[in-house]
N, C-alpha and C positions, 0 to 999 in steps of 0.2 A: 495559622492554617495547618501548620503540623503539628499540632495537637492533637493527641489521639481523641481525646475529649470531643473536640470538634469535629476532627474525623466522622464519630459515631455518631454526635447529633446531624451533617449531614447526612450517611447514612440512612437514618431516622426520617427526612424531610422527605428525601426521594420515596422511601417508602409510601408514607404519608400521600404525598403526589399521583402514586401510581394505583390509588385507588379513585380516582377519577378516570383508569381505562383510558389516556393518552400520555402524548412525551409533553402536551403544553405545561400540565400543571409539574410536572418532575423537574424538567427548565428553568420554569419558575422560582420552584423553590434552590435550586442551586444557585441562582441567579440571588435569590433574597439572599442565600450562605453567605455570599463572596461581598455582596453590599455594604452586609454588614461587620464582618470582619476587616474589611479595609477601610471604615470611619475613625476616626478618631476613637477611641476609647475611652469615656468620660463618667465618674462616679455619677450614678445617680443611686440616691434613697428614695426608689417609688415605694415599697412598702407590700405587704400581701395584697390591700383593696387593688393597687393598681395589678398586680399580678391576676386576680381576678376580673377585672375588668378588662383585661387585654382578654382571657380566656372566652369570657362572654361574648365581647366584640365579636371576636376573628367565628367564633362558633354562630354568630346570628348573623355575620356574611357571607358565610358558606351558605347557611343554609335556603339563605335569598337569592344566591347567584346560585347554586346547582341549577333550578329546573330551567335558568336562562341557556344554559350551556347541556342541557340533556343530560345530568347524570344525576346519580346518588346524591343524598344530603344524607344519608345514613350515620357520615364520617365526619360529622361538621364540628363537632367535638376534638378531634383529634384536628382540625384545619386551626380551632382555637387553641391550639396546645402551639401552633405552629407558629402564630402570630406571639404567642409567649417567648418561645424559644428565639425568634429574632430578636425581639425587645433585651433580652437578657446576652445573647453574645456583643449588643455593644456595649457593654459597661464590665466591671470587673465583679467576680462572684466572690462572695464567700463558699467555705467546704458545702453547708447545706444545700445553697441554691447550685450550685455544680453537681452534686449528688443526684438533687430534686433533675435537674439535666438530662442526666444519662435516665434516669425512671421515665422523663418525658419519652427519651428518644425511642427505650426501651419498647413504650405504648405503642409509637409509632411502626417499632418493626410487628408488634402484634398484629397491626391491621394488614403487612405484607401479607403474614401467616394466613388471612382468610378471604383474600381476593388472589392471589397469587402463589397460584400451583403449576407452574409451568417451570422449564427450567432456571429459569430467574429464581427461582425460590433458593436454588443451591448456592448462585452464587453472592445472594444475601446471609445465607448462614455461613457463608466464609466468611465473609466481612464482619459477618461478628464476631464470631470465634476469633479473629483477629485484632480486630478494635475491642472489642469489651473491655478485653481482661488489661490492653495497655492503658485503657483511658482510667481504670479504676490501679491499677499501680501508678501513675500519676497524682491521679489524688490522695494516695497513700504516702505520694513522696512528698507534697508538699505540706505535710502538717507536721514535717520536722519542722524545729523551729532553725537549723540552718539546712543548709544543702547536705546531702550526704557526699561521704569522701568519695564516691564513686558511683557511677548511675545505677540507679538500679534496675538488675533484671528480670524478665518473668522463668522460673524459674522450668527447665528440660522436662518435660513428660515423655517417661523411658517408654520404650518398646512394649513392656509387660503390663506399665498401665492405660496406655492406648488401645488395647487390645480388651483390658476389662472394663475400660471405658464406653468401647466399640460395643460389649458383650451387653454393658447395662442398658444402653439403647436397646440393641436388638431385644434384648428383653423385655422390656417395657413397652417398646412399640407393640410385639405382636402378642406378649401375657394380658394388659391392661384391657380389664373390658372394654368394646372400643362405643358402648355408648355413655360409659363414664366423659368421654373425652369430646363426644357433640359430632354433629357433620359439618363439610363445609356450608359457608355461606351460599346461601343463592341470590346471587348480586345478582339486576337489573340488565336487560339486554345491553353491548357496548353499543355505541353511535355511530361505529367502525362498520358497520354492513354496508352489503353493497347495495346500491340502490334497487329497489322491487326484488330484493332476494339477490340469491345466487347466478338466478335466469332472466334476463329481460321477457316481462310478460308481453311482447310485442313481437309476433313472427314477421316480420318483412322480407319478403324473396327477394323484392329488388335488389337490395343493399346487397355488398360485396361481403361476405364475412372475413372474418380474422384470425387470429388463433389466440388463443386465450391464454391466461396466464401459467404459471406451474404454482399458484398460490393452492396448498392442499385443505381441502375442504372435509373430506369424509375420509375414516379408514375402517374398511369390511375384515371382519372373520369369518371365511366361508370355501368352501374348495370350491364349488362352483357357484357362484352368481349372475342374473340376467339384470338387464337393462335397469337401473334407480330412475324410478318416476318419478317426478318433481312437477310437471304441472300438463295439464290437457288442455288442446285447443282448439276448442270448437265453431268458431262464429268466422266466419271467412267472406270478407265484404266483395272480395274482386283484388284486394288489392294487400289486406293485413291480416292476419292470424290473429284470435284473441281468445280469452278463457271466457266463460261463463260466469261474473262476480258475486251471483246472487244465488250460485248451485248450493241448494242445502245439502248439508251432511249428516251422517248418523254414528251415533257413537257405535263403538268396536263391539261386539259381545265381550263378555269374560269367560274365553274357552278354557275350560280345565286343561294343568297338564297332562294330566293322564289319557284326556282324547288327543293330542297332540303328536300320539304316535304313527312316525311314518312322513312328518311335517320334515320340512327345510328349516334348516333352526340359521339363522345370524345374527351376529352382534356385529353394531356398528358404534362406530366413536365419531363425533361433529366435534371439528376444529373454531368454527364460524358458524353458532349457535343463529348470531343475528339476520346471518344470509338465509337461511331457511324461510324465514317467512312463515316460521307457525307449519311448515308443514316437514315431513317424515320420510325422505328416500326411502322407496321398498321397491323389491322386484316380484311379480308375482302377486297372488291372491293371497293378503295377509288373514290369518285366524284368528292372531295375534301378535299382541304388541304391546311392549311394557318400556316403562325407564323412570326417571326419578326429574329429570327436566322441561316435563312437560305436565299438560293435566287434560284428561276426556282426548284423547286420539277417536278421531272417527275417519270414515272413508265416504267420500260423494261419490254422486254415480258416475264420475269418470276417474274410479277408481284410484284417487288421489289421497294420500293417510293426510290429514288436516287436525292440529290441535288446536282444544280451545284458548290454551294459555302456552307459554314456554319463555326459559328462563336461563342463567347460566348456571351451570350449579359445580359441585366438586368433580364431576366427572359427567360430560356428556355423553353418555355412553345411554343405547337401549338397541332392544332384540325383539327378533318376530319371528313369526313361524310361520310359512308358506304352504299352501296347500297345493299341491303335486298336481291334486288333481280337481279344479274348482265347477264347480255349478254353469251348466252354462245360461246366465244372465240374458233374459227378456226387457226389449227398450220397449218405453212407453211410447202413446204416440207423439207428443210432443216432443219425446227426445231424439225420435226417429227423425220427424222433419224438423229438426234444427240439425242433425248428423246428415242428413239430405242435400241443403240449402246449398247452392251455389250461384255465382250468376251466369247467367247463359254465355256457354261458350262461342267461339267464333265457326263458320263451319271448313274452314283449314284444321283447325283443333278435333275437330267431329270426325270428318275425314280420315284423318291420321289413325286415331284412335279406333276408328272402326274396321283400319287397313291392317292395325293391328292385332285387333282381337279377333281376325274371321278366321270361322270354324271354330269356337270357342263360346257355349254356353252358360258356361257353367259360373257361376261369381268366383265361386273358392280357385277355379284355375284359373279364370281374367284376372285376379289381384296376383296372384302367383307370376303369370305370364309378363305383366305390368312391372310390376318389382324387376323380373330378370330384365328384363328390356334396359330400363333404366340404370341397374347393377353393370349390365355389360358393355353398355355401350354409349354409355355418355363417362364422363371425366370428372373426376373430383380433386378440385382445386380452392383452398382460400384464397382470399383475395380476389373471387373472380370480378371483372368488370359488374357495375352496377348496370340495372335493369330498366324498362321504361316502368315505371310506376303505373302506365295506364293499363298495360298488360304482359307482365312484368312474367308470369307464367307460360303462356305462350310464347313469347319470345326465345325462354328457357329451352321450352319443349320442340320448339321448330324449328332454331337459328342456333343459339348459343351453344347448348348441350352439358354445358359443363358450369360448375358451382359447387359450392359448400350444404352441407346434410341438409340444411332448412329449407333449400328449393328442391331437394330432391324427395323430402318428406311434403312440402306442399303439394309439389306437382302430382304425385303420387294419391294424395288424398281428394284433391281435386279432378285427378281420374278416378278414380274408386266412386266419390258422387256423381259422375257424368252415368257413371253405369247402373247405380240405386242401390250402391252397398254402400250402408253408413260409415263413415270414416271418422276421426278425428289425428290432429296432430301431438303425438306425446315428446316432451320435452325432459332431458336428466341427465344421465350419465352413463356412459360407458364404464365398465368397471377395468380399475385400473391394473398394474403392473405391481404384481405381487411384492412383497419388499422381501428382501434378501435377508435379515435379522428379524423382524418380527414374526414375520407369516401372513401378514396381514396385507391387504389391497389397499392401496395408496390413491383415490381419485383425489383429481384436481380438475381444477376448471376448465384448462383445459383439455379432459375427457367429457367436456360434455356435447352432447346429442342432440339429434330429433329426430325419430322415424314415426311411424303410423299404425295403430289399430284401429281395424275395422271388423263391422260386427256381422255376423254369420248366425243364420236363427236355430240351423241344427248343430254348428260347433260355438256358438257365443264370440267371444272377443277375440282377437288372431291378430299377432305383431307381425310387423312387414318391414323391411329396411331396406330400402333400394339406392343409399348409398352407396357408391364403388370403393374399394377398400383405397385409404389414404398413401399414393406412395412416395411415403414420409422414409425414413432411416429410422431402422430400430432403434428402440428408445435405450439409449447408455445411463450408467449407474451415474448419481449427481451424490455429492455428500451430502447433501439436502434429506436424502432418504436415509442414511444414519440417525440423524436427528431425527427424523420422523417414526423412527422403529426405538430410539431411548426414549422419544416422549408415550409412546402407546405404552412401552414395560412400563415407564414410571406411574404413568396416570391408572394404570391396572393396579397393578402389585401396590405403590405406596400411597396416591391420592385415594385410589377407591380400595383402600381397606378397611371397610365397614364391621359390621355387627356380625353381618351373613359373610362375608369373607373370610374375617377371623374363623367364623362358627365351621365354613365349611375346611378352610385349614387345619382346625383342631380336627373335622373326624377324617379327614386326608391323611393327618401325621398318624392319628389311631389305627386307624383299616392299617397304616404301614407298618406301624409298632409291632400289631397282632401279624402280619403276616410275617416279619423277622423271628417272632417268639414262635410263631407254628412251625418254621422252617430250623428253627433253633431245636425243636422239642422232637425233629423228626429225623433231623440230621447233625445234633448232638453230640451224642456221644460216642458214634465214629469220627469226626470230627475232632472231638476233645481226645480220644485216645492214639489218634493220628498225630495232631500237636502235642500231646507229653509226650510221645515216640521223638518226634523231631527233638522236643526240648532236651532228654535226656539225652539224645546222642550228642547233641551238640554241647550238653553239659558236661559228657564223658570225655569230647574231643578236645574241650578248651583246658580239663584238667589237665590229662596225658600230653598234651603242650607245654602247658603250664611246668608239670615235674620234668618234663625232657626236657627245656630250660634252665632249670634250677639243676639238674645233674650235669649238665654240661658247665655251665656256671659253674657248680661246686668242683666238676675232675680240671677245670682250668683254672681255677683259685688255688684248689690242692698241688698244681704242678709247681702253677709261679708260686706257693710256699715252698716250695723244694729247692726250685733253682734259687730264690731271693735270699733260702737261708744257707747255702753251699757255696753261693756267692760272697754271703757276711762271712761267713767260714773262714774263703778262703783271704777276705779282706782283711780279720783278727789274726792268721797265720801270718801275712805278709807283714802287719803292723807290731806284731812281737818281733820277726825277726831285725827290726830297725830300734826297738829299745822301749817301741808304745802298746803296753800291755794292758789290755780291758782288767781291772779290778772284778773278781767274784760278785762281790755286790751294785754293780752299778750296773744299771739298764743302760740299752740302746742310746736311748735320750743325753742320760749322765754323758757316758762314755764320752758322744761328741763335744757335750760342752765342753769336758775336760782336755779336748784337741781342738780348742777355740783360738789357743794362741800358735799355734802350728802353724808356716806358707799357706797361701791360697791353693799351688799346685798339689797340698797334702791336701787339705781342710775342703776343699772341695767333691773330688773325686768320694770323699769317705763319708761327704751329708748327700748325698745324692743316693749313695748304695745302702744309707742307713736308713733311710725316707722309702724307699722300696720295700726294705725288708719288714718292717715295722706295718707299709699299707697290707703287704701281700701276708704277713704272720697273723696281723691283730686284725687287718681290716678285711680280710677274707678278698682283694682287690685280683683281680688275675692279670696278669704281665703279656703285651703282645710281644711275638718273635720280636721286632725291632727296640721295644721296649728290653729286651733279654740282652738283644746284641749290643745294646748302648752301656749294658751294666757290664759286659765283659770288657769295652772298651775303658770305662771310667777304671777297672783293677790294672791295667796297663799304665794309663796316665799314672796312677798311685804308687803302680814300680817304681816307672822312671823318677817322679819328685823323688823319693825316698832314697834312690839311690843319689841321687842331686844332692838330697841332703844329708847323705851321709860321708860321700864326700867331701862338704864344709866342715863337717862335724870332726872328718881327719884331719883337714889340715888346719884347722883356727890352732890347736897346741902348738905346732910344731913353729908357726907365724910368732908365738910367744916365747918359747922356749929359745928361739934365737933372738930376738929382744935385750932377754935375761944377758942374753952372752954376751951381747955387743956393752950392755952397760959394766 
């Protein structure tokens, strides 16, 4: 198991795995890894037929059992490559089929490459960059025919080639045409959604709400954004909210963009393709509406964006455009009285209602007046106690007072019908809390909503929220939203670097190019003649440095030659008057060999003053004071021997001559 070899082929398996969109089949296949590795290890000669017949196998039970398990069979080929690669770690390989190994596993990380653009994608191209290149030096080592004297290693990539390593990527990713290189796959919805979407298509006021998860679902680019409609609920029995299932839709026009001026433009990113449910968060009256994950967007008359297909694809990403200022929309009559329909109130409910609205004709200010009623003076709380199902509204409105958005959007819509302004319940998202690194709006589930529009024949559709604002504790930064501002830059910039991206980067760097060369052509050559000014002075300064260096160098080389040779002077004066006379022809050098047999107390003091005089004469070397004072002292020491030894030199005769007498 530490084998790099093996390493890479699991590696390869998990990948493999994680194209069925869960952790079962990745398990699994780790599980087969370690199976088989821990059997006995036993030769078998199955032969290529059997190599291909596992390949077949394992590819025609994929692709049997996908649609039992809800996924792709797309990969059933590469499930067969898998059932290969088990069969063959338990026995031993020759170089070929180990080689044939790593290709297998190789395949397998390809298939990472086109289901898997999320951060996981990095930390599989680590692991290869890691394993590869050891599992193929392994197989390098063993086709010596003995062990090598010492393991071998892969060998240091310097600084300088990392870097032009780094460069050739960068170059290739963003020079290469990028539809040379294909898009990503558009894999099948995952199994992973939540049930009936993102939203429970079921309103019940009774029920106590909750708070929902911090799982994030959608992230907006837009400085301001209104409420993400996600679904309308129109059919109110007495007791449940429900949508309309059989509301037809119409597809979107195709609005030029050139009329699009003056529109609210956003781009949105979906984290959870499958929660949507086919349909399109928008806030506002969209004009338009584009993206690459979907196919025919249209909008039903409760102004709901509905596609007729949708998928996951390399980049969920799509944009619309909002019109500021929309048409105001005429209901039919059918859709009038189903926005009508309620069941008859109680006359406690009637009462109230009517104690409320007195002195108040008008619709547009009783829904107004309605809302604030509610906003100010009832309580918003999750988790409130559940409700009598029988009349679960009233209760709300009379006794309890307090609850979560969805009684407060009921009750509300259910007053709005008592009065005969058509209402319905809209269900989505509050837009979330800005992210701190991307720029972008972070919803999650739990930002979602319900309030109410209702319809008005001389202003058309009008939003109402008589929710009391949550009071919750401002929301604190989670590292969660790190990750969620490096996944938006990554899935921008590196997943969706398409055709058009590339294309609008090339004339992005152009327009820059031309605006440096226009700024270059106009501020030029003051510019350039500012910089030679600098350059030459500073050229002038470094020289005049440079020689006041060199002459200072040179008048204290020229000294310590003066004293080093006044020195020697006086060292050849003091050395003739003891009997050791420099010969005319003999250099510095000679001279001392030739006082090689001389005490140490002579022969010292005179290589030391001789080594000076020679640095500071020939080698142009200059003498510090201390250096000076220590040659004055070495002429001292070289008295006193001298006299020491001249001394001996008088009496050894005289030691002999009385010798002579005594014999």
């Amino acid at each position: 198991m530490r084998s790099a070899r093996h390493q890479f082929i699991l590696l390869g398996l998990i990948c493999q795995g994680l194209s069925w969109d869960d952790v079962a089949m990745p398990l699994l296949n780790v599980l087969l890894w370690v199976v088989c590795l821990t059997l006995p290890r036993r030769p078998m000669h199955l032969g290529q037929a059997a190599d291909m017949a596992a390949i077949v196998l394992g590819g025609v039970l994929a692709w049997q059992l996908a649609p039992a398990f809800g996924v792709s069979a797309h990969f059933a080929v590469g499930h067969g490559l898998t059932l290969l690669q088990a069969l063959r770690l338990m026995r031993p390989l020759d170089r070929r089929e180990k080689l044939f190994s790593l290709i297998v596993a190789s395949g397998h990380l390809a298939v990472a490459c086109t289901v898997i653009l999320d951060h996981r994608f990095i930390l599989i191209l680590i692991a290869t960059l890691v394993l590869l290149p050891k599992a193929l030096l392994e197989l390098e080592a063993e086709s010596f025919a003995s062990a090598p004297a010492a393991p071998m290693k892969l060998p240091r990539v310097g600084f300088a080639s990392a870097v032009a390593i780094l460069a050739v990527m960068i170059a290739v990713f963003v020079l290469v045409p990028r539809g040379f290189l294909g898009t990503p796959l558009a894999a099948r919805l995952p199994g992973g959604g939540l049930p009936g979407g993102a939203l429970d298509s079921v309103l019940d006021p009774s029920r106590g709400g909750a708070a929902n998860s911090g799982k994030l679902l959608l992230q907006v680019e837009a400085n301001e954004v209104g409420y993400l409609r996600m679904m309308a609920l129109t059919d109110f029995d007495g007791r449940q909210w429900k949508p309309d299932a059989g509301l037809p839709w119409l597809p979107l026009a195709n609005t030029s963009p050139s009329w699009l001026a003056g529109h609210r433009h956003r781009r949105v990113r979906v984290k959870d393709v499958a929660a949507l449910n086919r349909v399109l968060p928008v806030d506002g009256h969209p004009a338009r509406v584009s993206g690459r994950f979907f196919r025919t967007p249209g909008r039903n008359a409760n102004g709901i964006v509905v596609c007729e297909a949708m998928w996951n694809s390399g980049n969920n990403l799509y944009e619309y455009w909002v019109n500021p200022r929309p048409p105001a929309e005429h209901l039919r009559d059918w859709q009038r009285e189903r926005l009508l329909a309620h069941p008859a109130p109680s006359p406690q409910l009637r009462a109230w209602a009517e104690q409320l609205l007195a002195g108040t004709t008008d619709p547009h200010a009783q829904a107004r007046r309605l809302e604030a009623h509610l906003r100010d003076t009832f309580t918003y709380e999750l988790g409130a106690p559940e409700l009598s199902r029988l009349n679960a509204l009233e209760e709300f409105l009379l006794r309890e007072r307090r609850g979560h958005c969805e009684r407060f959007a009921s009750a509300l819509a259910l007053l709005l019908r008592m009065q005969g302004v058509p209402a319905r319940v809209v269900v989505g998202f509050v837009p979330g809390e800005r992210n701190w690194l991307s720029g972008w709006r972070d919803v999650r589930l739990r930002d979602a909503h319900a309030w109410v529009e209702a319809h008005f024949a001389e202003r058309g559709w009008v939003q109402f929220d008589a929710t009391p604002r949550a009071t919750l504790p401002p929301p604190r930064w989670e590292p969660a939203e790190l990750f969620d501002a490096l996944d938006v830059i990554w899935y921008l910039n590196i997943v969706n670097f398409d055709a058009v991206a590339q294309r609008n980067f090339f004339q992005v760097s152009a327009q820059g190019l031309g605006g440096v060369l226009d700024l270059a052509r106009r501020f030029g050559p003051p510019l350039l003649g500012l910089a030679a000014s600098v350059a030459l002075g500073a050229w002038l300064k470094r020289r005049w440095a440079i020689r006041a260096r060199r002459g200072s160098r040179a008048d204290a080389a020229a000294l310590s030659a003066r004293f080093a040779s006044d020195t020697y002077g006086r060292m050849l004066r003091l050395l003739a008057r003891h009997g050791r006379v420099r010969r005319p022809h003999e250099t510095p050098r000679e001279f001392l060999d030739r006082l090689r047999g001389e005490p140490v107390p002579v022969r010292g003091p005179v290589e030391r003053v001789t080594t000076a005089f020679c640095a500071t004469r020939y080698g142009r070397q200059a003498l510090s004071p201390e250096e000076q004072a220590e040659l004055d002292t070495e002429l001292v020491r070289l008295s006193a021997a001298l006299r020491a030894a001249g001394k001996e030199d008088a009496q050894r005769p005289l030691a002999i001559a009385g010798g002579r007498s005594l014999n």
